[in-house]
N, C-alpha and C positions, 0 to 999 in steps of 0.2 A: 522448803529447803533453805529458801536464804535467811526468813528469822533464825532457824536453829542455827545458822550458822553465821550471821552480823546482825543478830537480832531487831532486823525491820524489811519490808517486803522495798525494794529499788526497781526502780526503771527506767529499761535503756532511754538515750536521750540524741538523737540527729541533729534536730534545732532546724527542720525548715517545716516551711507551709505549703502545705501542697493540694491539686484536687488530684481523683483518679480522672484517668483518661478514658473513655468510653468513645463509640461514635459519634455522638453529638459532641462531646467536647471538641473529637479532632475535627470536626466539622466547623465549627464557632469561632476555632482559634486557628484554624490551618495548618495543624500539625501532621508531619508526616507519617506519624504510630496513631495505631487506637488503642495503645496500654500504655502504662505507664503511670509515677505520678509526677506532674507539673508543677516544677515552684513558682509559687505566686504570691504578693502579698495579701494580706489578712483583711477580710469586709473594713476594718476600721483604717485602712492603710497602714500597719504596723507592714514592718519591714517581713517580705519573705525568708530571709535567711536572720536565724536568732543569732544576736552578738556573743562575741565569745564561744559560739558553741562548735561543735565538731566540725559541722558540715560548713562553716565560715573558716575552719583549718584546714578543711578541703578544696576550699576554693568554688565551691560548690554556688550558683547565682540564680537570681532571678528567672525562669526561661528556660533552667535546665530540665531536663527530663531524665528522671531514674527508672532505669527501665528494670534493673535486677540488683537486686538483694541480696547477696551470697548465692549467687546463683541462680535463685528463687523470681521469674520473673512475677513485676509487681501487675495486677489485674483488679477489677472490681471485685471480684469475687478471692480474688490471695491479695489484699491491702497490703500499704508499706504499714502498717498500724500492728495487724495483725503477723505478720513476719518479725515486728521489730522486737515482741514481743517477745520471741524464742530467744533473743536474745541476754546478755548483762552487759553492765555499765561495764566498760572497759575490754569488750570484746572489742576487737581490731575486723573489720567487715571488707566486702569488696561490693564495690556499688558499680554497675553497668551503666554507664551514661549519656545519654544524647546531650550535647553543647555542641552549640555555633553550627547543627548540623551533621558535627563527626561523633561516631562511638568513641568514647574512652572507659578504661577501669580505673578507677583509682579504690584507696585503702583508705577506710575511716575508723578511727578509735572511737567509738561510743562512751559518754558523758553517763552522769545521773541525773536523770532529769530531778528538775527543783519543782515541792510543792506549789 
């Protein structure tokens, strides 16, 4: 659908790194979910949150935990990978959020992700 129609295939883009949360993770890191995905920086220490990109307009940090996706909460088995996908660049999202502790929602506009 989207070559016919801007002739090349795009991909939503968030701009964090994250793992999923499972019980061993909440167990390792002492979190208080066992779903979710967890931002964290990259094996090479690259920054968890990508510059410039949405989820750094979000305010979105180190530590935070996405628990739902448009609703959709995030699991090993429903990825934020595999959800983000339903997505396009430019959709405007609502992301469920564990920080500092407290639930918040905030709204994110999705990017295109770069080659």
């Amino acid at each position: 659908e989207q070559v016919k129609i801007i002739g090349k295939i795009v991909y939503p883009f968030l701009g964090v790194r994250y793992i999923l949360i499972n019980e061993k993770i909440q167990k390792e890191q002492g979190l208080s979910v066992n779903y979710g995905a967890l931002i964290i920086p990259g094996d090479a220490g690259q920054s968890a949150i990508f510059p410039d990109s949405p989820a750094e307009a979000a305010g979105l940090k180190q530590g935070d935990i996405l628990l739902e996706f448009n609703n959709e909460k995030i699991t090993v088995n429903n990825s934020l990978a595999k959800i983000i996908l339903q997505c396009n660049p430019g959709d405007k999202v609502k992301l469920k959020i564990l920080s500092d502790n407290k639930e918040k929602i905030i709204w994110v506009t999705l990017s295109e992700r770069e080659e």
